[in-house]
C-alpha positions as CSV (number, residue, x, y, z in Angstrom):
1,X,11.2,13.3,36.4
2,X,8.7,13.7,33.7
3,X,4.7,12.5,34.6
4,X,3.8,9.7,33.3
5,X,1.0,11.3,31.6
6,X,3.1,13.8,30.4
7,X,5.7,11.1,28.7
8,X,2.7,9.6,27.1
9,X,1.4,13.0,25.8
10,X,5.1,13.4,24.4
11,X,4.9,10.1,22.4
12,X,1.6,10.1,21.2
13,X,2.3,13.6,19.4
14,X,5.8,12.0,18.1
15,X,4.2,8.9,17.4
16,X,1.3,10.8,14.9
17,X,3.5,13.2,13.7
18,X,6.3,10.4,12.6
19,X,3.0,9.0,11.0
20,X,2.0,12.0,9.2
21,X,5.2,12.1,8.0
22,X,5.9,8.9,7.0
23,X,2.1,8.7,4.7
24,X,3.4,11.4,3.2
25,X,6.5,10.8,2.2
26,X,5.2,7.7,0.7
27,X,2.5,9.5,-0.9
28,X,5.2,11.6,-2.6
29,X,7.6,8.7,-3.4
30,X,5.1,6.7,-5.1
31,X,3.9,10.0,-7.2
32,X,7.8,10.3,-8.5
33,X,7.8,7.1,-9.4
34,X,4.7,6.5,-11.5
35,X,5.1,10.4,-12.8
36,X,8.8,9.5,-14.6
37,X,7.8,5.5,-15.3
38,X,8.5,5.6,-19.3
39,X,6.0,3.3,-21.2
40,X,7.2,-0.2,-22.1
41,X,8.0,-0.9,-25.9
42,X,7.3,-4.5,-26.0
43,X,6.2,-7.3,-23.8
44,X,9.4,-8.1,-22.3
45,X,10.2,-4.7,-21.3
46,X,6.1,-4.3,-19.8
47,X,7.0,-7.4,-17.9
48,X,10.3,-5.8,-16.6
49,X,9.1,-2.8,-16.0
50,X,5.9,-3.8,-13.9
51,X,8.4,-5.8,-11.7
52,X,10.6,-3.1,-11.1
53,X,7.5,-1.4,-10.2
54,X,6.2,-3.7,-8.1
55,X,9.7,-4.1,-6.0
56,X,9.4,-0.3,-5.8
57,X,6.2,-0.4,-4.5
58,X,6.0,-2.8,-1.9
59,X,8.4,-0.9,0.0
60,X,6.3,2.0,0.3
61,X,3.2,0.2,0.6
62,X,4.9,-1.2,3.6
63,X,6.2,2.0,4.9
64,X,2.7,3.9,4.2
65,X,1.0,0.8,6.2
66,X,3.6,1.5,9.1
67,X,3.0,5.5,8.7
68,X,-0.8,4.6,9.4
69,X,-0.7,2.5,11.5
70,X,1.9,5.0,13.6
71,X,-0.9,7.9,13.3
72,X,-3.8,5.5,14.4
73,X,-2.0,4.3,17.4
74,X,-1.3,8.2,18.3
75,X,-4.3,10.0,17.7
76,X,-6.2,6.9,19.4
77,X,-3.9,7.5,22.8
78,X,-4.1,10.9,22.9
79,X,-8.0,10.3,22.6
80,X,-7.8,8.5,25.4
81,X,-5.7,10.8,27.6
82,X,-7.8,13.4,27.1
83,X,-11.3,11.2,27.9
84,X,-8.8,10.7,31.5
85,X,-8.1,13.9,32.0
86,X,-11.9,15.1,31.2
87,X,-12.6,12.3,33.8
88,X,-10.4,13.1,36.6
89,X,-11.5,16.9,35.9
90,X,-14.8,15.8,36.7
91,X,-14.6,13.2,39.6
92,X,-12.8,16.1,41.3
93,X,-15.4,18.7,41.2
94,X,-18.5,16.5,41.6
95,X,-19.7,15.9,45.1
């Protein structure tokens, strides 16, 4: 059976990494879509076309919140299992 410390360690990394991944992909998605948006002819097709935008962009404003929030929540535990280990290094060799 895996440590628990060890499990956590596992998680934390997947946890960050899926948030890396996840800001970034959103990064690119939203790049795509304002780099091939075509400019609107009149002010029917601006208002249609800054809906469709904003329906394409909630979605990764969601997912990009989610990404971040993943990555904080990682990086924040593995902080604090290394401040634990540092501590139990320590408490062992002090007299």
């Amino acid at each position: 059976m895996v440590a628990p410390s060890r499990l956590a360690l596992v998680v934390a990394t997947i946890s960050a990494l899926l948030g890396i991944g996840m800001v970034t992909a959103g990064f690119y998605y939203s790049i795509q879509m304002f780099s091939t948006a075509a400019p609107a002819e009149d002010l029917e097709g601006g208002l249609t076309g800054l809906v469709s935008v904003i329906m394409r962009l909630v979605p990764l404003a969601v997912g990009m919140t989610a990404g971040g929030y993943l990555l904080d929540r990682g990086l924040w535990s593995l902080l604090k299992l290394r401040e634990r280990e540092e501590g139990l290094v320590e408490s062992a060799y002090s007299p």
